[in-house]
MIMARMI-671023 format. One record per residue (C-alpha): residue number from 1; x, y, z. Coordinates in steps of 0.25 Angstrom, whole numbers, padded with zeros to 4 digits. Each point is the difference from the previous one (the first is absolute). Layout:
% residues N
[r NUM; [X; Y; Z]]
...
This chain:
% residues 567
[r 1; [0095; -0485; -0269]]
[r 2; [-0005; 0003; 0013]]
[r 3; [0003; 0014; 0000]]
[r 4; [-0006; 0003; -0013]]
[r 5; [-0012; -0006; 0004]]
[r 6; [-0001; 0008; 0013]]
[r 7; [0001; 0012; -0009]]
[r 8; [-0010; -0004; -0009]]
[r 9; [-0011; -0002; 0011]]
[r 10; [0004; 0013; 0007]]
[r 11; [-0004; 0007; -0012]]
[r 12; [-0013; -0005; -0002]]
[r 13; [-0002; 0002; 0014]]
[r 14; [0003; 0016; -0002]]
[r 15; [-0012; 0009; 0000]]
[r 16; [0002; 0012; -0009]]
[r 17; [0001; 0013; 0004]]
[r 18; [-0009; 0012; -0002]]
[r 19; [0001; 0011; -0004]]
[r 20; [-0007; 0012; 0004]]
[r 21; [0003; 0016; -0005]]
[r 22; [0007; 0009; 0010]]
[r 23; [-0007; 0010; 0007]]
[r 24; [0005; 0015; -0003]]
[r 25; [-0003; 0006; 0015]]
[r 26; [0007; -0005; 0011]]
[r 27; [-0009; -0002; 0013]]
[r 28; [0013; 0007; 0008]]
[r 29; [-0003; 0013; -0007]]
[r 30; [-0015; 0000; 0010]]
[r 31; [0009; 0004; 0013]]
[r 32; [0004; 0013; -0006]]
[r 33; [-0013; 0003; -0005]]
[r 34; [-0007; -0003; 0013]]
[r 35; [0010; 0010; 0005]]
[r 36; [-0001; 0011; -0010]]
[r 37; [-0016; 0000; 0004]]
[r 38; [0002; -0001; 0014]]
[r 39; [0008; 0013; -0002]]
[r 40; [-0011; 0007; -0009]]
[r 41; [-0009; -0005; 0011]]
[r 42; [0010; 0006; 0011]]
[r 43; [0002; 0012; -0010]]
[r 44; [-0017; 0003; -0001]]
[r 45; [-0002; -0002; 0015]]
[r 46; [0010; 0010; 0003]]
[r 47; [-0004; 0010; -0008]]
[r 48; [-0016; -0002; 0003]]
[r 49; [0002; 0000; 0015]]
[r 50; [0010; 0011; 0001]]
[r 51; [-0006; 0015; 0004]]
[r 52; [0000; 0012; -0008]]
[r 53; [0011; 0010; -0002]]
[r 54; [-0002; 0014; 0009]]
[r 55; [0009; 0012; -0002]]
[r 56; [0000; 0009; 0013]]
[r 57; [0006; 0013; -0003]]
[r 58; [0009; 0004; 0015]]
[r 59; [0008; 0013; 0004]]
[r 60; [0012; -0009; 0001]]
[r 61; [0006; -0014; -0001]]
[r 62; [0007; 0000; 0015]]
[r 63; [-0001; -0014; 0006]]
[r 64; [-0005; -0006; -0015]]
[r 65; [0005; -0010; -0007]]
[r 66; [-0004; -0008; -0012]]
[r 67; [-0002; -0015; 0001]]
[r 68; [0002; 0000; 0016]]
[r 69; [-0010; 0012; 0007]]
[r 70; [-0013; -0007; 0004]]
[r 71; [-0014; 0005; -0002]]
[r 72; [-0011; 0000; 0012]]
[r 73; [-0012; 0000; 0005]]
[r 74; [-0003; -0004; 0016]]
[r 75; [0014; -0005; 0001]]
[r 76; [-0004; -0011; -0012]]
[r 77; [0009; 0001; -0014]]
[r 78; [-0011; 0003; -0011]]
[r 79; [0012; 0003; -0012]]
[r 80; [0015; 0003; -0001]]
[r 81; [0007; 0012; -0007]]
[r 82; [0004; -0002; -0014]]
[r 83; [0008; 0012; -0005]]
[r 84; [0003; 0012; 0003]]
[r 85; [0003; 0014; -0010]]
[r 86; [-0001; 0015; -0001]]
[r 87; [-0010; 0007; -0002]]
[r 88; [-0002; 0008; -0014]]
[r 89; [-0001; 0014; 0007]]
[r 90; [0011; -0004; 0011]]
[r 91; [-0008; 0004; 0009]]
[r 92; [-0001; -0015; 0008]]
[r 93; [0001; -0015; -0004]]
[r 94; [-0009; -0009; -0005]]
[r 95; [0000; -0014; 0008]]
[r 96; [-0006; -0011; -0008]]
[r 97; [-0005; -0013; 0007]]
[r 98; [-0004; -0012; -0003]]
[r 99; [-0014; -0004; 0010]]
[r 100; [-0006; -0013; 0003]]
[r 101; [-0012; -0005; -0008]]
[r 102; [-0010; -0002; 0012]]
[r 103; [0003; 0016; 0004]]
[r 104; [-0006; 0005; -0013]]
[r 105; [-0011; 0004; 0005]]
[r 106; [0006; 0009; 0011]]
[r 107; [0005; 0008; -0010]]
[r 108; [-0010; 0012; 0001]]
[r 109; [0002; 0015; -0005]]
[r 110; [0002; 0005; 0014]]
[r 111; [0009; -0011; 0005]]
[r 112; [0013; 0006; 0008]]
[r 113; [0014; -0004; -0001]]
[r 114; [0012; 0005; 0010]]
[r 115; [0013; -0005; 0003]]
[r 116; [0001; -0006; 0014]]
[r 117; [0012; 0004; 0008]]
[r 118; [0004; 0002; 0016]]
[r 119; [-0007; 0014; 0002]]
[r 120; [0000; 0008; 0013]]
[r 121; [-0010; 0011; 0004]]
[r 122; [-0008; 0006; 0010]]
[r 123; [-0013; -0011; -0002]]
[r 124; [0011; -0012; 0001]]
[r 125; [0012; -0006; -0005]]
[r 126; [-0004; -0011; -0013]]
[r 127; [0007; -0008; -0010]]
[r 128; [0010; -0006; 0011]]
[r 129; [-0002; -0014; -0009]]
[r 130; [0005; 0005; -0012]]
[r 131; [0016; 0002; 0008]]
[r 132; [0003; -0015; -0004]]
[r 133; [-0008; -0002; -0011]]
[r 134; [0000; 0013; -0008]]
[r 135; [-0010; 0010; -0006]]
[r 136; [-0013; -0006; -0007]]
[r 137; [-0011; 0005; -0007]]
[r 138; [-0013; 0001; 0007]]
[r 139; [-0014; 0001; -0006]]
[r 140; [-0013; 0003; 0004]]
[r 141; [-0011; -0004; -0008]]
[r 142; [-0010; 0011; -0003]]
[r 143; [-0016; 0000; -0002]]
[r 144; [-0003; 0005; -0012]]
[r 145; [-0005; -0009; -0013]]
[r 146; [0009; 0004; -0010]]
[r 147; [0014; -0008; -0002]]
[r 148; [0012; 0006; -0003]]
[r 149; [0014; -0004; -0001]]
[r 150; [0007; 0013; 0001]]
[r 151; [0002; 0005; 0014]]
[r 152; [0008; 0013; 0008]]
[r 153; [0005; -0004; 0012]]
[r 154; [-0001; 0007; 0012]]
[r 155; [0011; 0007; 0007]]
[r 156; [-0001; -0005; 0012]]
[r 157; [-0010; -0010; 0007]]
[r 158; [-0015; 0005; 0001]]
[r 159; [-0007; 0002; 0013]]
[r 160; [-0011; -0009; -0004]]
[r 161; [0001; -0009; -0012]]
[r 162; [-0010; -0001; -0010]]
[r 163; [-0013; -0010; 0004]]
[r 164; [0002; 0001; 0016]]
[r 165; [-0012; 0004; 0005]]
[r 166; [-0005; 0009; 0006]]
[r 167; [-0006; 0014; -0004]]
[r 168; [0008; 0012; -0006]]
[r 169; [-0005; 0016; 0003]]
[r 170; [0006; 0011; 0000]]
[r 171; [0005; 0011; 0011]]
[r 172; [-0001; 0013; -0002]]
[r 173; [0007; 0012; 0009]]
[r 174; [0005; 0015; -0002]]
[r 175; [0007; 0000; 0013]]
[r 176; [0015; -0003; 0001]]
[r 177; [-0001; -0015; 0005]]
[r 178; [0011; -0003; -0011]]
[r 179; [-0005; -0016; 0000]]
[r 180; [0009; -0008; -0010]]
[r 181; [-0001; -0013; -0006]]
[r 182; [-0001; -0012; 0011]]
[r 183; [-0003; 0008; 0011]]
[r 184; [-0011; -0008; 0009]]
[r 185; [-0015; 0002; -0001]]
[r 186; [-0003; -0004; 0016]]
[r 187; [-0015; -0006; 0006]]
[r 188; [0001; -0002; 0016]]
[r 189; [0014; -0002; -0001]]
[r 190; [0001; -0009; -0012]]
[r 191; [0005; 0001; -0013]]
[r 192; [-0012; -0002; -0009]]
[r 193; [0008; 0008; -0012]]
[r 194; [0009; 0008; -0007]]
[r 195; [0004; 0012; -0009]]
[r 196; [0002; -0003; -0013]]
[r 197; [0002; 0012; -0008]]
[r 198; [-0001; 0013; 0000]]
[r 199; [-0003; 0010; -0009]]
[r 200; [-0001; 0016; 0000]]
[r 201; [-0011; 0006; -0008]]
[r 202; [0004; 0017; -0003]]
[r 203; [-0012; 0003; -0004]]
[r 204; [-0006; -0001; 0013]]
[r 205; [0012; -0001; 0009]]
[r 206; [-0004; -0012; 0007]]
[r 207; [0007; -0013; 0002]]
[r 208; [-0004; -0012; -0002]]
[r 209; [0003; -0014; 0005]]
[r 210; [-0005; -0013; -0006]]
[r 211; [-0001; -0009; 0010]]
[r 212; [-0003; -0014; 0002]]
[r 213; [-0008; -0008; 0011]]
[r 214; [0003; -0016; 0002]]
[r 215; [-0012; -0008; 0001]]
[r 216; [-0006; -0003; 0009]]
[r 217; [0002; 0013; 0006]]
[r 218; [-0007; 0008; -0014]]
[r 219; [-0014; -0004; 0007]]
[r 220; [0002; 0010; 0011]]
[r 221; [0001; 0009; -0010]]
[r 222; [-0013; 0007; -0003]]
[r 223; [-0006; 0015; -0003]]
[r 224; [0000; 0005; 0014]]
[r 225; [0015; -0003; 0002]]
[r 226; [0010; 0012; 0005]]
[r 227; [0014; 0000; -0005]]
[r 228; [0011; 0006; 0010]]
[r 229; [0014; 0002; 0002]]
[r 230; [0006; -0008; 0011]]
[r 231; [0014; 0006; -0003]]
[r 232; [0011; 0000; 0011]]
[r 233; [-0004; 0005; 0013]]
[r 234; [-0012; 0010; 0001]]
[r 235; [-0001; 0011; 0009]]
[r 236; [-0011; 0011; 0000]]
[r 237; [-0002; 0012; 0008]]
[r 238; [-0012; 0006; 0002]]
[r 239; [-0012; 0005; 0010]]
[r 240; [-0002; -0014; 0002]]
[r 241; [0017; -0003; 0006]]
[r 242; [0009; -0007; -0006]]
[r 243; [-0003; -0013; -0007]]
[r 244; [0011; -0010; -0004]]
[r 245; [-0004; -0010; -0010]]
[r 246; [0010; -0011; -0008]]
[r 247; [-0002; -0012; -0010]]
[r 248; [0006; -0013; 0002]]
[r 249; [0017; -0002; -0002]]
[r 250; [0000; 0000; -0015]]
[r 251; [-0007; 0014; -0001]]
[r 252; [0009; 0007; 0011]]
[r 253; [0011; -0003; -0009]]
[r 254; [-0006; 0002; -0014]]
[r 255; [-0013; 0005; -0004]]
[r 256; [-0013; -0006; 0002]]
[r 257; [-0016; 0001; -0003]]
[r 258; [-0012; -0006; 0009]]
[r 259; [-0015; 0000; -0003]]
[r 260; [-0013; -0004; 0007]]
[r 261; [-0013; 0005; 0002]]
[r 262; [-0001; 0011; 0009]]
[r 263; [-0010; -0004; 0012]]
[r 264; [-0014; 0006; -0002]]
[r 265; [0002; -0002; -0015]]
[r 266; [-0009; -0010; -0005]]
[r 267; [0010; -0012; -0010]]
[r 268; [-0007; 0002; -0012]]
[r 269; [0003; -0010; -0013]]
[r 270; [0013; -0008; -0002]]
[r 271; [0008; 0006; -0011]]
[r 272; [0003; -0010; -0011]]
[r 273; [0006; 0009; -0010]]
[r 274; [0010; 0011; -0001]]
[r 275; [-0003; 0013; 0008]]
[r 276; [0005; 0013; 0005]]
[r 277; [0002; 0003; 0014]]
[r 278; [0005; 0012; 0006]]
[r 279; [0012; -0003; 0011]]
[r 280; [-0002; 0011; 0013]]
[r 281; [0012; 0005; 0010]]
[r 282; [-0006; -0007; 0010]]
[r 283; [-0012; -0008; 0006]]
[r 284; [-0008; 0011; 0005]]
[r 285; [0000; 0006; -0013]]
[r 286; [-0004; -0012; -0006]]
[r 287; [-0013; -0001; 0010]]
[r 288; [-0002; 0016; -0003]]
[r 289; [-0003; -0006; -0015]]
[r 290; [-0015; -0006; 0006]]
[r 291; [-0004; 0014; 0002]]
[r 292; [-0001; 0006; -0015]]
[r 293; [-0010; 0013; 0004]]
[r 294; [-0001; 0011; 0010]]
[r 295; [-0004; 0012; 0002]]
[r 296; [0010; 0013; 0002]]
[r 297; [-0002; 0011; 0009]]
[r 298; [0008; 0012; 0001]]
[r 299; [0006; 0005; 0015]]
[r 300; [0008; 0014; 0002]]
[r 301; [0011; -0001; 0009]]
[r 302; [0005; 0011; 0008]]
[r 303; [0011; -0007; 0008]]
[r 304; [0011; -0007; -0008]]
[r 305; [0000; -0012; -0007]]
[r 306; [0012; -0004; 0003]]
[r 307; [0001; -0018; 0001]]
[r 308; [-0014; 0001; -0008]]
[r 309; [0004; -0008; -0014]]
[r 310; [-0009; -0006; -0010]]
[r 311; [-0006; -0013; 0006]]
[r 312; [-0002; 0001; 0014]]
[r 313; [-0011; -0002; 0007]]
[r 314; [-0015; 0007; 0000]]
[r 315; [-0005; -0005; 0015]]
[r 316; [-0015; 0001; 0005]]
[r 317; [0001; -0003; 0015]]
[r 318; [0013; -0009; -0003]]
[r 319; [-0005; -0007; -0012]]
[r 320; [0007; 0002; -0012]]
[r 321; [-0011; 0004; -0010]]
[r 322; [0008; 0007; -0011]]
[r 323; [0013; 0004; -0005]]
[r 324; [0009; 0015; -0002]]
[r 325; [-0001; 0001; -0016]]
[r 326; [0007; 0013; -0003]]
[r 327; [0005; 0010; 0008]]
[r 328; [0000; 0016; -0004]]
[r 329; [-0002; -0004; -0014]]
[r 330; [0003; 0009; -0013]]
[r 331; [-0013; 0003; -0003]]
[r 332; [-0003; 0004; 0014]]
[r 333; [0011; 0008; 0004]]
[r 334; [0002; 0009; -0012]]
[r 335; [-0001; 0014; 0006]]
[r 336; [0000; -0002; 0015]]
[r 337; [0010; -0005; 0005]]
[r 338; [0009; 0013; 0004]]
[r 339; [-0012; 0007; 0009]]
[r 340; [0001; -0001; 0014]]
[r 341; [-0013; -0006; 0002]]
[r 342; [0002; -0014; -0012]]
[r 343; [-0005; -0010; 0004]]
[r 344; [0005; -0013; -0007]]
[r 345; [-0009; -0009; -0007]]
[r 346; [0000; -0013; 0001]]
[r 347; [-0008; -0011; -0006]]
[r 348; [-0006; -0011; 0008]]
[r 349; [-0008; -0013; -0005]]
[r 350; [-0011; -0007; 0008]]
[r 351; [0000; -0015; -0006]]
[r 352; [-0015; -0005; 0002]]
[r 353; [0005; -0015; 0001]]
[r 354; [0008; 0005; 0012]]
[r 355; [-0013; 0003; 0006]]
[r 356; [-0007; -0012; -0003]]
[r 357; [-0006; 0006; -0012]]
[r 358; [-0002; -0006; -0015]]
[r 359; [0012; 0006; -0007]]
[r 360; [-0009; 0004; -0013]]
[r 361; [-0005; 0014; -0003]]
[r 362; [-0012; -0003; 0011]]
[r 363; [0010; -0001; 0012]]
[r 364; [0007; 0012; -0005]]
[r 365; [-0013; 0009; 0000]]
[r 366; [-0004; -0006; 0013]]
[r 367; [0014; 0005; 0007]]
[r 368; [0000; 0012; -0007]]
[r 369; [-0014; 0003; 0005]]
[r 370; [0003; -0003; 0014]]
[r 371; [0012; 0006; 0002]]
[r 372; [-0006; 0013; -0005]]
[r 373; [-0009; -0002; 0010]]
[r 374; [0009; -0003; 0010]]
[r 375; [0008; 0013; -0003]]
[r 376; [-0011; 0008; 0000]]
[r 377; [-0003; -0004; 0016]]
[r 378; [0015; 0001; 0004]]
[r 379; [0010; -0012; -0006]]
[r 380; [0014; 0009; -0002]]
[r 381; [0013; -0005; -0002]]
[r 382; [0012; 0000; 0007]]
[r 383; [0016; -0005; -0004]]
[r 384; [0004; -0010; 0012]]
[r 385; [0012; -0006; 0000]]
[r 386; [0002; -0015; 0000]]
[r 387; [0012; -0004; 0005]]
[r 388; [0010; 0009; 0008]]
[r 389; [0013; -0008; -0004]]
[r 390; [-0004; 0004; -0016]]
[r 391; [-0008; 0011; 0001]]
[r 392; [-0009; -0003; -0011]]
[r 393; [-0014; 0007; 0002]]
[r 394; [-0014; -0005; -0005]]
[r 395; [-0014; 0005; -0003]]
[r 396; [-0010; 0000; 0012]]
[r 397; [-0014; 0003; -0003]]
[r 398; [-0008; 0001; 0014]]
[r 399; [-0013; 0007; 0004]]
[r 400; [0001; 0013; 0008]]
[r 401; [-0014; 0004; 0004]]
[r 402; [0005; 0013; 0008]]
[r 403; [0004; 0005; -0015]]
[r 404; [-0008; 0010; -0006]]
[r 405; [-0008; -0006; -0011]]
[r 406; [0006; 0002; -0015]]
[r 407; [-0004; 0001; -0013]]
[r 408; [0003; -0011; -0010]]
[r 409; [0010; 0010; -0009]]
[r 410; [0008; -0006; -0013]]
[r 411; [0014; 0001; -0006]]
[r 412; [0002; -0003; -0014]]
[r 413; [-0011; -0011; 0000]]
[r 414; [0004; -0006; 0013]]
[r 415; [-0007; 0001; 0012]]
[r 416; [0006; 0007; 0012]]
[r 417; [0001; -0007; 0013]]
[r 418; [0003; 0011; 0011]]
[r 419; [0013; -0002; 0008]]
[r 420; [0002; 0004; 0015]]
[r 421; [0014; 0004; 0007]]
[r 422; [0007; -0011; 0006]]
[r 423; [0007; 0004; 0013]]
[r 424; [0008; -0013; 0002]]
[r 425; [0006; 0002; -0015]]
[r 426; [0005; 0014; 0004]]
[r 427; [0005; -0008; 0013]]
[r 428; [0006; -0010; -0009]]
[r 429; [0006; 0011; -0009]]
[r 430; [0007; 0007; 0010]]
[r 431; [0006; -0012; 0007]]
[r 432; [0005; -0003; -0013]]
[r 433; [0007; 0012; -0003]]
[r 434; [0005; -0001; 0014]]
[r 435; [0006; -0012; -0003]]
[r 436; [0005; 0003; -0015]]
[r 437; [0009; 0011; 0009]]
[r 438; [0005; -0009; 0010]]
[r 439; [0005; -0010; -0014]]
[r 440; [0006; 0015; -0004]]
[r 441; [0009; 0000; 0011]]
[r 442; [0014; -0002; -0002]]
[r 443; [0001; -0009; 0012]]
[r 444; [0014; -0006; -0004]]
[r 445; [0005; 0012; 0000]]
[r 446; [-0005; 0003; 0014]]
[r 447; [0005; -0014; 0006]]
[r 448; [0015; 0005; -0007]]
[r 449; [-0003; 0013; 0007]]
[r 450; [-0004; -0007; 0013]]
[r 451; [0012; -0009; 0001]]
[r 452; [0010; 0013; -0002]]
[r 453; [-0006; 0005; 0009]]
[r 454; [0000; -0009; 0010]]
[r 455; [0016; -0004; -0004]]
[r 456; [0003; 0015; 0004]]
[r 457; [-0007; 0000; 0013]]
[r 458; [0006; -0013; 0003]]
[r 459; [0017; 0005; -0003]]
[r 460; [-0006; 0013; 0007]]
[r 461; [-0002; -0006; 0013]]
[r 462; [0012; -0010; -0002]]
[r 463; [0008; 0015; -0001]]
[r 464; [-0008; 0006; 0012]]
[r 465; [0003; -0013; 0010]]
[r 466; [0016; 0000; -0005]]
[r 467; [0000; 0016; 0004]]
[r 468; [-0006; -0002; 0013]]
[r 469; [0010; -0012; 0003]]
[r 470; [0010; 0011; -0005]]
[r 471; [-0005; 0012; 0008]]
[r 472; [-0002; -0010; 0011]]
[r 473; [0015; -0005; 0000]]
[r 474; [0004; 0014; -0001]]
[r 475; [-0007; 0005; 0014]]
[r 476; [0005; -0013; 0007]]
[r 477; [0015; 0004; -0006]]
[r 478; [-0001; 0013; 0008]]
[r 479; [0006; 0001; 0014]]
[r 480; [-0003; 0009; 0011]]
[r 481; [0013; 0004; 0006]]
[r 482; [0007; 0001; -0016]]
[r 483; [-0010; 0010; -0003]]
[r 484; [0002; 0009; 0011]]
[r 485; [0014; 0001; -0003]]
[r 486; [-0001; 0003; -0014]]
[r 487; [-0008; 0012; 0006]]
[r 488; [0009; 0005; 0009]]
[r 489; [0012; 0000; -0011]]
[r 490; [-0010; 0008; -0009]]
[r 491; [-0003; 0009; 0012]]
[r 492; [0015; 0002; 0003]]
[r 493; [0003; 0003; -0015]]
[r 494; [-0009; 0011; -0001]]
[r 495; [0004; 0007; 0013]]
[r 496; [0014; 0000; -0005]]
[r 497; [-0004; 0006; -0012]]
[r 498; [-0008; 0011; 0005]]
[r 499; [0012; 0004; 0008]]
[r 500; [0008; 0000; -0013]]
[r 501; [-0007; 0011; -0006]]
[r 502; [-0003; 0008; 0013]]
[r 503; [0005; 0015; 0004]]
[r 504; [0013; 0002; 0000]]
[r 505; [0004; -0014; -0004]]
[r 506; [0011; 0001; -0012]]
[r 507; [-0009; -0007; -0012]]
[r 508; [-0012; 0012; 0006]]
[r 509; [0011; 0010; -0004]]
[r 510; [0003; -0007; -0012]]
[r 511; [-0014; -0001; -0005]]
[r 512; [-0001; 0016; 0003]]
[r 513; [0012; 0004; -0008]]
[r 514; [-0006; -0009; -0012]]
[r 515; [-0013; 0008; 0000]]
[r 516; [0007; 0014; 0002]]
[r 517; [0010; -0002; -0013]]
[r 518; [-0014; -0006; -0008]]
[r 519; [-0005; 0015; 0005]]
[r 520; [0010; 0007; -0005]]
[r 521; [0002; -0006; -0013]]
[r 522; [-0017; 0002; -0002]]
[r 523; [0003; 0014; 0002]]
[r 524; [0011; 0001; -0010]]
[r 525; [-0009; -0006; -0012]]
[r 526; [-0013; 0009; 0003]]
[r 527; [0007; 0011; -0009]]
[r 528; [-0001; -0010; -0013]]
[r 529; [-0013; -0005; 0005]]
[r 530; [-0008; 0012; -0002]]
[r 531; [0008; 0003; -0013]]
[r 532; [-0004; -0014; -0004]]
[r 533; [-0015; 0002; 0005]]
[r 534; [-0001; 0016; -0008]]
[r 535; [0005; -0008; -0013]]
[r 536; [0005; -0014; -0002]]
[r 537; [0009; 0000; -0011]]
[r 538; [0009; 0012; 0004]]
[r 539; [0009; -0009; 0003]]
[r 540; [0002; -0004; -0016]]
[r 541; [-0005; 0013; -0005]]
[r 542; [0005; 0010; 0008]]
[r 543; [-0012; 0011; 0005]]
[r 544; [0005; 0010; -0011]]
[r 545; [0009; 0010; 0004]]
[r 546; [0013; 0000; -0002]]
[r 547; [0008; -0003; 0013]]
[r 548; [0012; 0006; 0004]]
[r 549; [0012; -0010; 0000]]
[r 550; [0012; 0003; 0009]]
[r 551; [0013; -0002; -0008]]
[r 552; [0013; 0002; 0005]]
[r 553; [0007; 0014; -0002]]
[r 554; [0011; -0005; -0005]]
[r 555; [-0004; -0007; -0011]]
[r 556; [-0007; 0014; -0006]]
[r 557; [0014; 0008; 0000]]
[r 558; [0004; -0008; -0013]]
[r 559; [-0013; 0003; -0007]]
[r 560; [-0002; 0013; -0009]]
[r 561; [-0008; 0008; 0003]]
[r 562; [-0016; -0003; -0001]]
[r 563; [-0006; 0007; -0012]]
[r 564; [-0011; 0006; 0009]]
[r 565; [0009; 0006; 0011]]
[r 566; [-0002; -0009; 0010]]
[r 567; [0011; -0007; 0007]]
C-alpha cells in the first residue's frame, strides 16, 4: 500500500513537459561562415592592395628567374618577377612582374629598368652585392606625367638615372677627342659629371656628346662657360716653349672634359635648360673664344716661314695683340709663287679687345685706322723667333723711323703692312742648317771607324815592341870573336878558289879545252845556218834542184842500161 501510495503522489508532483519545435540551423554552422567571409575578406584585401602588373621587354633573361628575382628601387623591394616568356618576334624576352600597390605612382613613361650585376670598368667596379644574393631588377623612376606599364630595359646601367638632378647639355666637337660614354666632366679637379651619350650627326660631321651636370654643380654652369679637353697629358710647342698641362688621375687614364669661365670674361646668366657648348683642344683656345672680331692685314715675307703655323702670336712691343690666320693662302699665291722675287702672303689679324678696345665694329674701325697711320710713319714687320728649343717664329710689329715712309698699298682687299729683313732669322736659318748636317752625319759609323782604327794602331805597336825585343835579342846573340872567324873561313875559301882556276892550274886547262871544242863545233854549223837564214824550210822542201846522190858503183853493174844514155 505504501508503495502505491508513493507512486501516486510522485505523479501528481510531476510537471509536464513542453514542447517546443526544433530549429532547422544549427548555431555550429556560424564558425564556418565567419571563416568563409574572413577569407572573402582576406581574398578583397589582397587583391585591392596588391600593385599593378608591368611587362618589361629585356634583351635576355641571364640572371632572371620567375617567383624569386627581386625588383628595386634605392636598394628597397617595390615588386617581384612573375613570369617569364618569349618574345613574339624572338628578338628578346618579355619579363612580367608583379609591383607593390604604393609604387603605382612611380611608374612613369620614362621610368628605366636594368638588370644589376658585378660589373667592372674604367669609372669603377659596381654590383659586387649581387655575388651572394643574385641579379635583380632596378628602376629608376622617371619625370614625365604619363603612366605606362610597358617598359624596355636598359642594357646596361645608365650614367645618371632618370630624376637626379642636376642639368643635361650637350658637347659638341669636330676634333678627334673620341670621348665615350662615362668619361668624367672635371671642375677644379672634381667630378661634377658625366658623358652620357654620344651621338654622330653625318650631315654636319660633328659629334655630339649629351652630357649631364649633378646638382649643385649645374649653377656654375652659365652662357659665358668654355668647355676643354683635359685628356691625358698636354704638351704644346710653340713661340711661347713648351707647356705641360694634365687633368686629374681619372682623365690621364681615360678621357675627360673641364669648363670654367675664362678670366676677363664676364659670368653671364646661369643656364637652366639644355644648351650647346663647343668643347676647345685646350684652355688657351678656349679664352681665344672672348675675342670674336679683328682686323686682318696682309705682310710679304721675303725670308722663310719655316716654324711660322697658323696661330702663333702677332706681338706689338712684346704684347700679343693678334694672331697668324693663314699663311700663303690660295687666293693669294695663284701665279707668284715660282718667280724669284715671291713674296709669301700671309694673313694677320689685330684683335681690338686685345688692345683694350670694344670688340664691336667701332673698335675694329678704330685699330684699322691707327695702324694705317702707324704704317704710314714706319711700323713694319718682322718674323722673330720665340723659342730656340722649338723654333717656332712669330709676328713682330715695331716702329722703324729710319725707314723710308710708305704708301698704304692693298692686296686683294687686305691692307699691306710693309716687312723688313731680319738679320738674326738668317742667323737662325744658317745655325739650323748647320745643325741639320751635324744630325746628318753618320757618327756611329765613325765611332766603328774610330775604334778599328785605334785596335790596328794598338796590335801595330804590340808587333813593333816584339820586333825590337827580337832585333834586340838578335844583336846581343852576336859575339865578337865568332864573327871574325866566320870571316876569316870566307876569306880563306875564296883564296883557294881563285887559285883553282888560275894559269896553268889543271881545271884553267880544263875550262880552256871546253871553250875551244864549243868553238869548233860553232864553226861546223855556220854552213846550215846561213842556209837556214837564205830560206827556212829547205830543210823540208829542199831548194829545187835536183842534187847529185853518191850511189855505190857496184850496185849500177846489174842495172840495164838507162834509157837516156846515162850511166
Amino acid at each position: 500500500m505504501s508503495d502505491h501510495s508513493n507512486l501516486e503522489n510522485d505523479t501528481s508532483t510531476r510537471e509536464v513537459a513542453e514542447v517546443k519545435p526544433v530549429r532547422r540551423v544549427s548555431k555550429i554552422w556560424f564558425i564556418p561562415l565567419v571563416a568563409l567571409f574572413i577569407g572573402m575578406w582576406m581574398v578583397y584585401y589582397q587583391w585591392s592592395s596588391q600593385g599593378p602588373l608591368i611587362v618589361i621587354s629585356f634583351p635576355n633573361a641571364t640572371g632572371i628567374e620567375a617567383g624569386k628575382t627581386k625588383i628595386k628601387t634605392r636598394s628597397v623591394d617595390i615588386g617581384v618577377v612573375k613570369k617569364i616568356e618569349l618574345a613574339d618576334d624572338l628578338q628578346g624576352v618579355l619579363v612580367t612582374a608583379r609591383m607593390n600597390a604604393n609604387v603605382a605612382s612611380l611608374l612613369h613613361k620614362d621610368s628605366q629598368f636594368w638588370i644589376v650585376s658585378p660589373r667592372i670598368s674604367l669609372n669603377g667596379i659596381s654590383g659586387l652585392g649581387t655575388i651572394m644574393s643574385g641579379p635583380y631588377i632596378n628602376m629608376a623612376p622617371g619625370e614625365e606625367q604619363e603612366k605606362s606599364t610597358h617598359f624596355s630595359a636598359l642594357s646596361a646601367p645608365p650614367v645618371t638615372p632618370a630624376g637626379t638632378p642636376g642639368l643635361h647639355i650637350t658637347l659638341n666637337s669636330n676634333a678627334e677627342f673620341a670621348y665615350k660614354e662615362g668619361d668624367p666632366v672635371i671642375y677644379k679637379g672634381l667630378k661634377v659629371g658625366e658623358i652620357e651619350d654620344t651621338y654622330f650627326n653625318f650631315e654636319e660631321r660633328v659629334v655630339y656628346y649629351n652630357t649631364f651636370i649633378n646638382a649643385p654643380y649645374h649653377k656654375l654652369i652659365t652662357e659665358n662657360t668654355k668647355f676643354w679637353d683635359t685628356s691625358g697629358i698636354s704638351v704644346q710647342l710653340n713661340a711661347g716653349g713648351v707647356k705641360f698641362d694634365t687633368g686629374s688621375l681619372e682623365s690621364l687614364l681615360t678621357n675627360g672634359v673641364t669648363f670654367g669661365v675664362p678670366e676677363g670674361i664676364p659670368s653671364g646668366d646661369i643656364i637652366s635648360k639644355r644648351t650647346n657648348f663647343d668643347i676647345h683642344s685646350n684652355y688657351d683656345e678656349a679664352s681665344e673664344q672672348r675675342y670674336k672680331l679683328s682686323v686682318e692685314f696682309v705682310i710679304l715675307v721675303k725670308d722663310t716661314v719655316r716654324g711660322l703655323h697658323v696661330g702663333a702670336p702677332v706681338e706689338y712691343r712684346g704684347l700679343e695683340i693678334g694672331k697668324v690666320l693663314a699663311i700663303n693662302p690660295p687666293e693669294l699665291n695663284k701665279a707668284y709663287l715660282l718667280e724669284e722675287s715671291f713674296d709669301i702672303p700671309v694673313i694677320i689679324g689685330i684683335q681690338p679687345g686685345r688692345v683694350q678696345q670694344s670688340d664691336d665694329q667701332r673698335g675694329l674701325d678704330y685699330v684699322k685706322k691707327q695702324t694705317l697711320v702707324w704704317v704710314s710713319e714706319g711700323l713694319r714687320a718682322s718674323l722673330k723667333m720665340g723659342n730656340f728649343l722649338t723654333g717656332a717664329l712669330f709676328v713682330d710689329l715695331q716702329h722703324y723711323p729710319d725707314e723710308k715712309p710708305s704708301k698704304i698699298s692693298t692686296l686683294l682687299n687686305y691692307d699691306v703692312i710693309p716687312t723688313v729683313s731680319n738679320e738674326f732669322a738668317q742667323i737662325t736659318a744658317k745655325i739650323s742648317a748647320v745643325l741639320d748636317n751635324i744630325n746628318q752625319i753618320k757618327l756611329q759609323n765613325i765611332a766603328d771607324n774610330t775604334n778599328t782604327m785605334l785596335l790596328n794602331m794598338t796590335q801595330t805597336a804590340e808587333s813593333l815592341k816584339k820586333t825590337s825585343e827580337n832585333f834586340d835579342h838578335l844583336v846581343s846573340s852576336f859575339q865578337g870573336e865568332k864573327l871574325n872567324s866566320q870571316l876569316a873561313e870566307t876569306l880563306n875559301s875564296l883564296s883557294q878558289l881563285t887559285k883553282d882556276f888560275s894559269a896553268g892550274s889543271e881545271n884553267y886547262q880544263e875550262v880552256n879545252q871546253t871553250l875551244r871544242t864549243i868553238q869548233n863545233t860553232l864553226n861546223d854549223m855556220q854552213p846550215l845556218l846561213l842556209q837556214l837564214n837564205n830560206k827556212p824550210n829547205s830543210l823540208i822542201f829542199g831548194d829545187g834542184i835536183e842534187e847529185q846522190r853518191l850511189e855505190p858503183k857496184a850496185a849500177k853493174r846489174d842495172q840495164a842500161p838507162s834509157p837516156t844514155g846515162n850511166n
